[in-house]
Biopython code that builds the backbone (N, CA, C, O; Angstrom):
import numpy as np
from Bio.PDB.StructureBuilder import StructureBuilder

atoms = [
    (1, "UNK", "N", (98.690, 123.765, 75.612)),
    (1, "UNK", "CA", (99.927, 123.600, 76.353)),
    (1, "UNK", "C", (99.680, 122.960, 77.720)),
    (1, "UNK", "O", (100.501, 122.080, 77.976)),
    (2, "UNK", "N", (98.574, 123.221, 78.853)),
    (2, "UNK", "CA", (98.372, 122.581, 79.823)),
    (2, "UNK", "C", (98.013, 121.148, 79.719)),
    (2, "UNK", "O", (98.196, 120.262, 80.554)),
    (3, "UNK", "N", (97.305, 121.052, 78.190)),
    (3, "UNK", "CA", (97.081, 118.892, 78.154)),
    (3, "UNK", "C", (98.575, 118.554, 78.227)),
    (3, "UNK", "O", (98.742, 117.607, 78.996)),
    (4, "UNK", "N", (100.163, 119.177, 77.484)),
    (4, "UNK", "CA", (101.098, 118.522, 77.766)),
    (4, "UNK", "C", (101.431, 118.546, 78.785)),
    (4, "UNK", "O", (102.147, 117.667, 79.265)),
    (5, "UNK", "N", (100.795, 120.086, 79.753)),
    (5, "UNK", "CA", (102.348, 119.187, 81.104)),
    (5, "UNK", "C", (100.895, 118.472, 81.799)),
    (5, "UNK", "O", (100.971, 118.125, 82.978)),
    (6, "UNK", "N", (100.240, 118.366, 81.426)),
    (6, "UNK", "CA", (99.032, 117.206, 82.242)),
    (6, "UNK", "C", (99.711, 115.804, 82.348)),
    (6, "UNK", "O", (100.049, 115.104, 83.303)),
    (7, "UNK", "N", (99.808, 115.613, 80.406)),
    (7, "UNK", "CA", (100.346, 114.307, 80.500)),
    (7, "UNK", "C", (101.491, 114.596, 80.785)),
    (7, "UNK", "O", (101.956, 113.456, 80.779)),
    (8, "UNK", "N", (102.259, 115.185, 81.014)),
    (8, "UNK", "CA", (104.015, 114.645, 81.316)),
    (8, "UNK", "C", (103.532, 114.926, 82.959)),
    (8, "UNK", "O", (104.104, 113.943, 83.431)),
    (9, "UNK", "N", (102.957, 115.504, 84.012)),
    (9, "UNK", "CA", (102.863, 115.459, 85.371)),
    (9, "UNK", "C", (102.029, 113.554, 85.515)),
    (9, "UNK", "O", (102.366, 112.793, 86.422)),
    (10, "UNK", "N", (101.209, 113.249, 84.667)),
    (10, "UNK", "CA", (100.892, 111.837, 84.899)),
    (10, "UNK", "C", (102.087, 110.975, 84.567)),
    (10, "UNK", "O", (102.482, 110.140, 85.382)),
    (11, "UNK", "N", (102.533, 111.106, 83.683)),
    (11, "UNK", "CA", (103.689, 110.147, 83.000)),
    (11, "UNK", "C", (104.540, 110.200, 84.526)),
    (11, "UNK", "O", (104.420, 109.130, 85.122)),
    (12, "UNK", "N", (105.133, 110.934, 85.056)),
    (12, "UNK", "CA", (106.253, 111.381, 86.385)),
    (12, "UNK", "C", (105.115, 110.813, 87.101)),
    (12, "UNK", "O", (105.524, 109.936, 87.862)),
    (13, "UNK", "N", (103.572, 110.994, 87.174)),
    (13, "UNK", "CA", (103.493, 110.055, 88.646)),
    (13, "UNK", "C", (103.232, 108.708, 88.054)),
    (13, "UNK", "O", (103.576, 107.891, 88.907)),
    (14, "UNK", "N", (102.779, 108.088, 86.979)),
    (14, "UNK", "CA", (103.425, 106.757, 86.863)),
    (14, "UNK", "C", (104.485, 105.808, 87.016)),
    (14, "UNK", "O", (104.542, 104.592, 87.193)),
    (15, "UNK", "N", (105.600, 107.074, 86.851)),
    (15, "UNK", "CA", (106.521, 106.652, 87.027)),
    (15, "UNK", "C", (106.830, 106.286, 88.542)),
    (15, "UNK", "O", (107.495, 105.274, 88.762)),
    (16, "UNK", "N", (106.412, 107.003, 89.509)),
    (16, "UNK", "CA", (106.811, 107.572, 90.868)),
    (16, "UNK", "C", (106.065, 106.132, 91.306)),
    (16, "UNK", "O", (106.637, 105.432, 92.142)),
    (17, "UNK", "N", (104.675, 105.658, 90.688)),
    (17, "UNK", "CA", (104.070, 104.884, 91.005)),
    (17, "UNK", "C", (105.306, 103.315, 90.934)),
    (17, "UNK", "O", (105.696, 102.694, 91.923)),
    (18, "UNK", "N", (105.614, 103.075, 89.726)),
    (18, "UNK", "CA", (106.407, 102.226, 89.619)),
    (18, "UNK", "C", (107.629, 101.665, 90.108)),
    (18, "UNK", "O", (108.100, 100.529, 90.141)),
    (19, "UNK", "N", (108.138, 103.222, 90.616)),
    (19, "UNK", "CA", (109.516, 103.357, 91.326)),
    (19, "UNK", "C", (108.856, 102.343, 93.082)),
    (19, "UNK", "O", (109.381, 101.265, 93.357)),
    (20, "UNK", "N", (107.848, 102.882, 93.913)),
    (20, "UNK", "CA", (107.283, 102.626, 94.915)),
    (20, "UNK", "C", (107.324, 101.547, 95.109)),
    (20, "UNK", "O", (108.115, 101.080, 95.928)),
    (21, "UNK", "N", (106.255, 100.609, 94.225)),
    (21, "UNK", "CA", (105.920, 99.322, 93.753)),
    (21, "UNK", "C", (106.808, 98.717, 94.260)),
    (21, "UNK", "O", (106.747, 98.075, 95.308)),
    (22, "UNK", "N", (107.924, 98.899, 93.406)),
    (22, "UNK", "CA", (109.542, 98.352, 93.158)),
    (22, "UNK", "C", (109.877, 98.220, 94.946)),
    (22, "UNK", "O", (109.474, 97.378, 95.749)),
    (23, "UNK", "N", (110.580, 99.162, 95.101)),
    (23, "UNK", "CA", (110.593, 99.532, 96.534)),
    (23, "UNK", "C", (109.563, 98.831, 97.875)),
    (23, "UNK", "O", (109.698, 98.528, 99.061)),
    (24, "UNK", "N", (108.717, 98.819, 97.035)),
    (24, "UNK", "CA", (107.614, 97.780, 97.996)),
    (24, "UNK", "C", (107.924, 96.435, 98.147)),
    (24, "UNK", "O", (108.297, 95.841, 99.158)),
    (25, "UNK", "N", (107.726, 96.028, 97.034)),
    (25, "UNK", "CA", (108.677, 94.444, 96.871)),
    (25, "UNK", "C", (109.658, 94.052, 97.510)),
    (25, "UNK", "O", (109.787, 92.926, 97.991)),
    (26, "UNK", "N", (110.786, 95.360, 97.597)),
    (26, "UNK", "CA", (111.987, 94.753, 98.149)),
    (26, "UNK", "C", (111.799, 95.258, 99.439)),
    (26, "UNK", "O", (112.649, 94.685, 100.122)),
    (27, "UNK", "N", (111.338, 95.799, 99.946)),
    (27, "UNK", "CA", (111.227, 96.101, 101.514)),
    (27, "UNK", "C", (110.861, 94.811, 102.351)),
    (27, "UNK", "O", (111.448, 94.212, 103.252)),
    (28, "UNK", "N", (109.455, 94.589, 101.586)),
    (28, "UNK", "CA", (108.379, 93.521, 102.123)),
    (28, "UNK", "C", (108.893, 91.510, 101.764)),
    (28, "UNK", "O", (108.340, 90.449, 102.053)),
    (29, "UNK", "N", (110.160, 91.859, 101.041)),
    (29, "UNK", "CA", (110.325, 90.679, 100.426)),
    (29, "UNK", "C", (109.339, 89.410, 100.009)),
    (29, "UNK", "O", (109.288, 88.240, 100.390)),
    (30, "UNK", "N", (108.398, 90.376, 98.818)),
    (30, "UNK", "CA", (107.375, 89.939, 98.064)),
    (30, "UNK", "C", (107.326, 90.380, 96.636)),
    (30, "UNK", "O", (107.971, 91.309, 96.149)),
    (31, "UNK", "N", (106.472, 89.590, 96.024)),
    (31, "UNK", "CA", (107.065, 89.445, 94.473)),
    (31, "UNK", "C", (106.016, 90.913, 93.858)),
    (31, "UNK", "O", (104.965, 91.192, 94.435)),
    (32, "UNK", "N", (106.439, 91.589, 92.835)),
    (32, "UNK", "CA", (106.118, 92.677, 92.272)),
    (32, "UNK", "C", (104.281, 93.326, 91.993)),
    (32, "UNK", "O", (103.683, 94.399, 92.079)),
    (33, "UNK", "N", (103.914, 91.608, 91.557)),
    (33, "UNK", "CA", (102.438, 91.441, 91.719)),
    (33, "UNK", "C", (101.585, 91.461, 93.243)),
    (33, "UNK", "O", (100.451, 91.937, 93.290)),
    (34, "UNK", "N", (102.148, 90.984, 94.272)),
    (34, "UNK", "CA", (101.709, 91.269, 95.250)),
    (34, "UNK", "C", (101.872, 92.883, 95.833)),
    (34, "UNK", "O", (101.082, 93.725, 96.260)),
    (35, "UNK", "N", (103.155, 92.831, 95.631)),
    (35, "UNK", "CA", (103.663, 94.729, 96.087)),
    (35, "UNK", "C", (102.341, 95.527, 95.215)),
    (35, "UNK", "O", (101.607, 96.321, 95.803)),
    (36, "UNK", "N", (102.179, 95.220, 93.872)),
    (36, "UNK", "CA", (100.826, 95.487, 93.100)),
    (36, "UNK", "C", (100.013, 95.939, 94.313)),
    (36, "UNK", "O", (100.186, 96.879, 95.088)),
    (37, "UNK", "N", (99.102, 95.015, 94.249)),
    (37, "UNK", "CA", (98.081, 94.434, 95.019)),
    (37, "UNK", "C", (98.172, 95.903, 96.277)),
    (37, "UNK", "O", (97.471, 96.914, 96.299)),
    (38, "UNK", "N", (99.692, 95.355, 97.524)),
    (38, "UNK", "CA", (99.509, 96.174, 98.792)),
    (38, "UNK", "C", (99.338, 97.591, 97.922)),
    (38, "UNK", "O", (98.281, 98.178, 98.157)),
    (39, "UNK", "N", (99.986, 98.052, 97.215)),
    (39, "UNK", "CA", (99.712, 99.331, 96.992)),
    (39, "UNK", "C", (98.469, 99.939, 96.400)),
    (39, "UNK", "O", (97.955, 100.993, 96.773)),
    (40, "UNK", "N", (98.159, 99.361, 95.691)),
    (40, "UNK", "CA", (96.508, 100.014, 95.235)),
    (40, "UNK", "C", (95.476, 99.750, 96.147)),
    (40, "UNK", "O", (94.455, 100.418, 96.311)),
    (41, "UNK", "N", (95.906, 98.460, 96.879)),
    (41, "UNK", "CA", (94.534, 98.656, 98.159)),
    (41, "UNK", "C", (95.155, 99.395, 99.273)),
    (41, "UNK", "O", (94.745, 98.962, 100.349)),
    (42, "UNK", "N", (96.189, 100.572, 99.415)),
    (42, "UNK", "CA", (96.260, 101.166, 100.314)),
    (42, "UNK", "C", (95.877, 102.655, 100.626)),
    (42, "UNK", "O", (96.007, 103.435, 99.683)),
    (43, "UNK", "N", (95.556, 103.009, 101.467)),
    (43, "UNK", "CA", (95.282, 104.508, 101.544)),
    (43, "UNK", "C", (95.793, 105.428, 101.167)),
    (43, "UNK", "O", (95.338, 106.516, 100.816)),
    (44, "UNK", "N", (97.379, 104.815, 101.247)),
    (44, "UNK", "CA", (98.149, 105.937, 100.985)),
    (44, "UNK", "C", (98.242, 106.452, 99.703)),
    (44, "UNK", "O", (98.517, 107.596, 99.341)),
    (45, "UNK", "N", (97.808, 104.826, 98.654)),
    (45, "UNK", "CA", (97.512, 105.094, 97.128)),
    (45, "UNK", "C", (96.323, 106.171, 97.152)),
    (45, "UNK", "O", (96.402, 107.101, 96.349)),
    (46, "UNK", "N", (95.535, 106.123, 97.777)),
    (46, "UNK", "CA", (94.431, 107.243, 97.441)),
    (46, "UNK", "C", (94.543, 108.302, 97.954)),
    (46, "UNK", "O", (93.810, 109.222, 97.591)),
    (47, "UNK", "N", (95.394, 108.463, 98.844)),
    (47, "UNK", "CA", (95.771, 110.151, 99.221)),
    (47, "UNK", "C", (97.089, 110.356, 97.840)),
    (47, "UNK", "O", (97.048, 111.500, 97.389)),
    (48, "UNK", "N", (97.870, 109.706, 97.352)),
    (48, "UNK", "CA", (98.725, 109.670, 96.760)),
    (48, "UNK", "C", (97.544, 110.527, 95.508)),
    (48, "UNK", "O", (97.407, 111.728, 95.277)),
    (49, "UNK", "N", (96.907, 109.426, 94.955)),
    (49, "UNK", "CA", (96.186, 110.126, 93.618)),
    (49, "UNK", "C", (95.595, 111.235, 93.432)),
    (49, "UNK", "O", (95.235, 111.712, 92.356)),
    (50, "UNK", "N", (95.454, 111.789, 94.765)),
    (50, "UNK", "CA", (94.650, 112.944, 94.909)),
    (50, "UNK", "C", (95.452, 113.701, 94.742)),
    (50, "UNK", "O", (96.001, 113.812, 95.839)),
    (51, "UNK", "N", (96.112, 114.601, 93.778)),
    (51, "UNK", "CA", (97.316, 115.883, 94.545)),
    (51, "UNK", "C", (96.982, 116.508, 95.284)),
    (51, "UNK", "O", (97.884, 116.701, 96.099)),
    (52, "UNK", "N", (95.742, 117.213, 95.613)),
    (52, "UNK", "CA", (95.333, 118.024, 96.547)),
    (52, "UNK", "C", (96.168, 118.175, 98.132)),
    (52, "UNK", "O", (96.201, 119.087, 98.959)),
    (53, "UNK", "N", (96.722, 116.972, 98.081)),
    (53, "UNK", "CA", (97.336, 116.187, 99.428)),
    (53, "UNK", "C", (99.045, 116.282, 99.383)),
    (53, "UNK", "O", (99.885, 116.142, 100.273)),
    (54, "UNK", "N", (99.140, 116.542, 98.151)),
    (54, "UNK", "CA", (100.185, 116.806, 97.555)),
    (54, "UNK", "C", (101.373, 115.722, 98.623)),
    (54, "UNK", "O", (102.130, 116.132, 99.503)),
    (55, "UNK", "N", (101.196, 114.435, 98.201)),
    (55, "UNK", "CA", (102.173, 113.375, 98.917)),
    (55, "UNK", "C", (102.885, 112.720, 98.014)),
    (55, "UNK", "O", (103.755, 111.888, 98.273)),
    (56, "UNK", "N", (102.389, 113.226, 96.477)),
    (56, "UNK", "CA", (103.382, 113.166, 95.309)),
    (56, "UNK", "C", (104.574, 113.943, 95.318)),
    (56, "UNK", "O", (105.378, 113.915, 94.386)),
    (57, "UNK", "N", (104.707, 114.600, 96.287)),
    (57, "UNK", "CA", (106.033, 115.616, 96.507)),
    (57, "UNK", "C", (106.806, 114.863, 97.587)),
    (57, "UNK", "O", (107.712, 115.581, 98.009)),
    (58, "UNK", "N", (106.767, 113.588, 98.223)),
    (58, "UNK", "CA", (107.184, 112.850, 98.623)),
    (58, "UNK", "C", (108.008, 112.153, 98.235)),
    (58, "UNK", "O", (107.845, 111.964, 97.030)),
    (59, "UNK", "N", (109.093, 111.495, 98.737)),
    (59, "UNK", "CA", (110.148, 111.035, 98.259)),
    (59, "UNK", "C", (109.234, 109.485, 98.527)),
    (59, "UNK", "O", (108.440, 109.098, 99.384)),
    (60, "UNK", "N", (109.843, 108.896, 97.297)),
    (60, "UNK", "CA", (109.431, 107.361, 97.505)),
    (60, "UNK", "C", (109.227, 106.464, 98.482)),
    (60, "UNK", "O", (108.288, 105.716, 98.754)),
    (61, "UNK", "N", (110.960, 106.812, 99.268)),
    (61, "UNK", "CA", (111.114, 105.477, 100.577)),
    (61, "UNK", "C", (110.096, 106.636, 101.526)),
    (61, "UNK", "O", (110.173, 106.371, 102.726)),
    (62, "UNK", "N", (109.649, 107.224, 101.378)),
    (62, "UNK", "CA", (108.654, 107.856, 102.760)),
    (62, "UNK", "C", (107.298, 107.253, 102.682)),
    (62, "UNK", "O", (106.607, 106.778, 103.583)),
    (63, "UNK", "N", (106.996, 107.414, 101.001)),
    (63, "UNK", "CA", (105.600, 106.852, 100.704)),
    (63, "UNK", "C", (105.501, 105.220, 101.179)),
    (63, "UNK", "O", (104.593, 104.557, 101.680)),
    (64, "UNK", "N", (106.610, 104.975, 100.851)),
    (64, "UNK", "CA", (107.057, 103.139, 100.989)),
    (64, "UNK", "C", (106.542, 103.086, 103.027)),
    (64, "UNK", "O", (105.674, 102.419, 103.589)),
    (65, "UNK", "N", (107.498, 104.054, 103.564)),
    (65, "UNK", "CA", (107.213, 103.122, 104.821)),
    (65, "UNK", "C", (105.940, 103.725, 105.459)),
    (65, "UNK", "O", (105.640, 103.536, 106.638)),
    (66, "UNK", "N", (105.130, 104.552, 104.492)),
    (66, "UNK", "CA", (103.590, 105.239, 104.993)),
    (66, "UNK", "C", (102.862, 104.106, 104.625)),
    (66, "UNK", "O", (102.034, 103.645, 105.411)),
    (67, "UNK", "N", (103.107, 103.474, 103.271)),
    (67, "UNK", "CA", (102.592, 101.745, 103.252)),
    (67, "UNK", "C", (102.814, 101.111, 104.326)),
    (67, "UNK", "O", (101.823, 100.881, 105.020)),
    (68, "UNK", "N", (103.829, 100.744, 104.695)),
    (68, "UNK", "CA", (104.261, 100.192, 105.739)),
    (68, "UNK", "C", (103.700, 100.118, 106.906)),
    (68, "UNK", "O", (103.476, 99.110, 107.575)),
    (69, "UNK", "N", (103.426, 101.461, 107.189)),
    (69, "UNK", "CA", (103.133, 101.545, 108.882)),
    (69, "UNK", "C", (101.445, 101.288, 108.671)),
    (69, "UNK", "O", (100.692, 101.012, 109.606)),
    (70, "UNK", "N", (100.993, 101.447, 107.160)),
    (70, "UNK", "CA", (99.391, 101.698, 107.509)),
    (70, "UNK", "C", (99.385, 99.689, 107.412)),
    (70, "UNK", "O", (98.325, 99.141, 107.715)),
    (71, "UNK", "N", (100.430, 98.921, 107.049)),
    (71, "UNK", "CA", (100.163, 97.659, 106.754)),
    (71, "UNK", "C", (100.380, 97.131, 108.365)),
    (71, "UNK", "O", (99.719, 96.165, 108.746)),
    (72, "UNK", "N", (101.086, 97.632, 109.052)),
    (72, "UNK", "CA", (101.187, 97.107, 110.465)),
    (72, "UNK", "C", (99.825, 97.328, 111.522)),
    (72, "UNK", "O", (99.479, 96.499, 112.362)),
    (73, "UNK", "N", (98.982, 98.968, 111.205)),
    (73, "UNK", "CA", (97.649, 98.938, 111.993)),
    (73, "UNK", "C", (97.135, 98.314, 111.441)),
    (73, "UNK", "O", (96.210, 98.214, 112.248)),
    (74, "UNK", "N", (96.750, 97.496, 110.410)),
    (74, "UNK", "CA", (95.757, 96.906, 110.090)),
    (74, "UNK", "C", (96.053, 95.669, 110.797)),
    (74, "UNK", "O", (95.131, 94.888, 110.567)),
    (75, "UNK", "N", (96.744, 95.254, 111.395)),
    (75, "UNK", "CA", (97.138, 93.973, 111.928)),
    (75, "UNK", "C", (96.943, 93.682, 113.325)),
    (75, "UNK", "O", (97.279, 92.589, 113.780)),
]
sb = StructureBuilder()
sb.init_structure("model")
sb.init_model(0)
sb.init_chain("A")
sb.init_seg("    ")
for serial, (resi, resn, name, xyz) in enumerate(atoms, 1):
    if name == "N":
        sb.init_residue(resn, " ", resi, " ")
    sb.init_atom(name, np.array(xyz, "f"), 0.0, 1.0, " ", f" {name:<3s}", serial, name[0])
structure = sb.get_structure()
């Protein structure tokens, strides 16, 4: 019973992943493959994957502008 809600807690953060993405794109007014790209090379993706950090309990547009702000220090 815990392998199903394993996979259905991955399936919901794939999803959560996809929803972001999306949201990334249209924030940044850039195409879906790039929004790609900012998000897996960002930190916030790797505190994201970790639950431990539990920032999967985050609402999307928060994760979106935690992309955001970490895309402005790098600059």
């Amino acid at each position: 019973m815990t392998e199903t809600h394993q996979l259905i807690n991955e399936t919901l953060l794939q999803m959560k992943f996809a929803r972001i993405i999306d949201l990334l794109a249209k924030e940044l007014g850039i195409n879906h493959s790039r929004a790609l790209e900012v998000f897996y090379e960002s930190d916030t993706y790797s505190y994201l994957s970790r639950k431990m950090y539990h920032l999967h309990n985050m609402s999307d547009a928060y994760i979106v502008d935690e992309i955001m702000l970490e895309l402005q220090l790098k600059q």
